[in-house]
C-alpha positions, 0 to 999 in steps of 0.5 A: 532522464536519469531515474534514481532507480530503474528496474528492467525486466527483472527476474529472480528464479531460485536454485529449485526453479521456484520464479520468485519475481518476473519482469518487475519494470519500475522508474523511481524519481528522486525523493519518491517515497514508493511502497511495495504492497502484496500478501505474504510471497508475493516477491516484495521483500526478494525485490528489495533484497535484490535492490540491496545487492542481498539477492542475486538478479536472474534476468534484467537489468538494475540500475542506480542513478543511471548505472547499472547495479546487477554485479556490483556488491551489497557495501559498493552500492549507494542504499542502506537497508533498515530491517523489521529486527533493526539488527542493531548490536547490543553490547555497543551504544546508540552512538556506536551503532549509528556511526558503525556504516562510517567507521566501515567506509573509514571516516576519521573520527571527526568526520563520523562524529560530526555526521553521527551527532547531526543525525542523531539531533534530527531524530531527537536521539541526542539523550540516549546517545550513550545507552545500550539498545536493550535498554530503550524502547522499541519506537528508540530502536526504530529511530536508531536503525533509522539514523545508522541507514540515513548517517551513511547518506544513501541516494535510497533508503530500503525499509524491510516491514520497519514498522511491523514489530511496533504496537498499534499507536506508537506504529501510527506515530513512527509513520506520521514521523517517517514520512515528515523526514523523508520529505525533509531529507529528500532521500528516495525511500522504498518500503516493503509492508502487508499493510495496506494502511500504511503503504496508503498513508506513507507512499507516493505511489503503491506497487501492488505485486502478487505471485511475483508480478507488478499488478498496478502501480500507482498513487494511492488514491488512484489505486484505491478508487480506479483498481486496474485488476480483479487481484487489486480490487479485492486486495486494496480497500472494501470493494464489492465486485458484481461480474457481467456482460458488457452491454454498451459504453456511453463514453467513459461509462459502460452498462453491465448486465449482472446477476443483481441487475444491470448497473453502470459504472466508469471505464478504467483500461481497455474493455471491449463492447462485449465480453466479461467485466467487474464492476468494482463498487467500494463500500465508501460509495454505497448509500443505503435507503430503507425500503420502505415508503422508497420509490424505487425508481426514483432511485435508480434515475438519481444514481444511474440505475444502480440499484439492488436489494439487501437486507439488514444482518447486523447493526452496530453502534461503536461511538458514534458511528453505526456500522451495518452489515447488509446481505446481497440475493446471492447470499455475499456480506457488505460491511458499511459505516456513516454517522450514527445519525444517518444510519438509525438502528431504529430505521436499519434494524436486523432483518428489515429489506433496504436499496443499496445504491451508488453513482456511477462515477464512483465505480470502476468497471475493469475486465474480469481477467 
């Protein structure tokens, strides 16, 4: 099968030593839209400059639609790249800017302007067709650095954080309307963002990356409820993640014997019957109970013995949901929210004793290394 991009085993070490990327393995289909995710350098943005043909490959092998990429330059290469500055040239009109990646390629005049007008009446641009950018708003200056990369018709679409500069609304409406035309277009998109929220709104698969390496690619969903590592169960979500001892295994469930108690949750990878494992508990599972009145043992035979005590450090209410922050025996915060019905600040005020429990098959247990 021939991937609209392969990388294998690529590597990129710079000039002082530093290895900024180590064997990134990736197969992109046609039309993905895939997202790469991480903290500040973690090698996300050197991998899609790398893509680009900006950065050059140290080990390994890039490939674009079955050929390979490592040698060939930036403007040969079948990708535009749309930056977080947008780079757009102020003293030419958004007519100019976006057909500028045509005249390059040395398109008569026709041609250009025949492309540059479909482009600019799918991202609804038409009316500012000949204003300068200085002039226009930032939600106008990303749909044009949008238009300049898709005019040139790119088999992939490289987005460096295009959406970081934006406020918080306007960021939200720009991602409900990038993932509407990706899917439109069909062009492969790969986008680079701190954001978890938006790589979990936009993206077919995540490709979580830390120091320089894959820690798990994924659907978005899959990652956020099956974390494979200790680094994506506490980068990706609300998870509270309790060590122990494997116990035993009851087909996909394992038992851990953990400072809170022994809990049980689903086995995600390969775990041997003994050694150190997590328990990955996202806070989306957790049901509170009052302690009060509650059998306890009750309980625990309705959610597979997961159950610990907290007590109540903070209650909120914000609309109409209560968000409450409850305190484990070690002295760690959770923070959860439901309905302010089922979260009564009367029932759950500062300082009362409470159960926090979930099913087991709603946590993950992965090794702990």
């Amino acid at each position: 099968m021939i991937f609209d991009l392969e990388l294998k085993k690529v590597g990129k070490v710079f000039d002082n030593g530093t290895t900024a990327v180590s064997e990134f393995d990736l197969s992109v289909s046609k039309g993905e839209f895939i997202a790469f995710l991480g903290p500040s350098g973690c090698g996300k943005t050197t991998t899609l400059r790398m893509i680009a043909g900006f950065e050059s490959i140290s080990s390994g092998d890039m490939m674009i639609k079955g050929v390979r990429m490592n040698d060939v330059p930036p403007e040969h290469r079948p990708t535009s790249m749309i930056f977080q500055s947008y780079a757009l040239f102020p003293h030419m009109t958004v007519r100019r800017n976006v057909g500028y990646g045509l005249e390059v390629k040395g398109l008569s005049d026709a041609d250009r302007n025949a492309k540059v007008d479909r482009i600019l009446a799918t991202l609804g641009l038409e009316d500012i067709a000949d204003r300068k950018p200085d002039k226009l708003s930032g939600g106008q200056r990303q749909r044009i650095a949008l238009a300049r990369g898709l005019v040139v018709e790119p088999d992939i679409l490289l987005l460096d954080e295009p959406l970081g500069a934006l406020d918080a609304n306007l960021r939200k409406a720009i991602q409900n309307e990038l993932k509407l035309l990706q899917k439109n277009l069909g062009v492969t998109f790969i986008f680079v963002t701190h954001a978890q929220s938006e790589a979990l709104a936009l993206s077919d698969r995540i490709v979580v990356m830390n120091q320089g390496r894959v820690e798990q690619i994924s659907p978005p969903h899959q990652l956020y409820t099956r974390p494979n590592t200790p680094f994506v169960a506490q980068f990706i979500g609300r998870n509270t993640i309790f060590t122990g001892e494997m116990q035993k295994s009851e087909g996909d469930t394992a038992v851990v014997k953990t400072a809170a108690g022994v809990l049980s949750g689903r086995v995600n990878g390969s775990i041997s019957d003994r050694g150190k494992v997590n328990v990955v508990v996202p806070a989306e599972a957790i049901e509170v109970h009052g302690a009060a009145g509650v059998e306890r043992a009750r309980i625990a035979g309705e959610f597979g013995g997961n159950v610990i005590d907290a007590m109540i450090t903070r209650c909120d209410v914000v609309g109409h949901l209560s968000q409450l922050t409850a305190a484990l025996p070690d002295g760690r915060a959770i923070s959860l929210e439901a309905h302010v019905d089922k979260y009564r600040p009367d029932t759950f005020a500062v300082g009362s004793g409470v159960l926090l429990s979930w099913k087991p098959a709603e946590a993950t247990v992965i090794p702990a290394h």
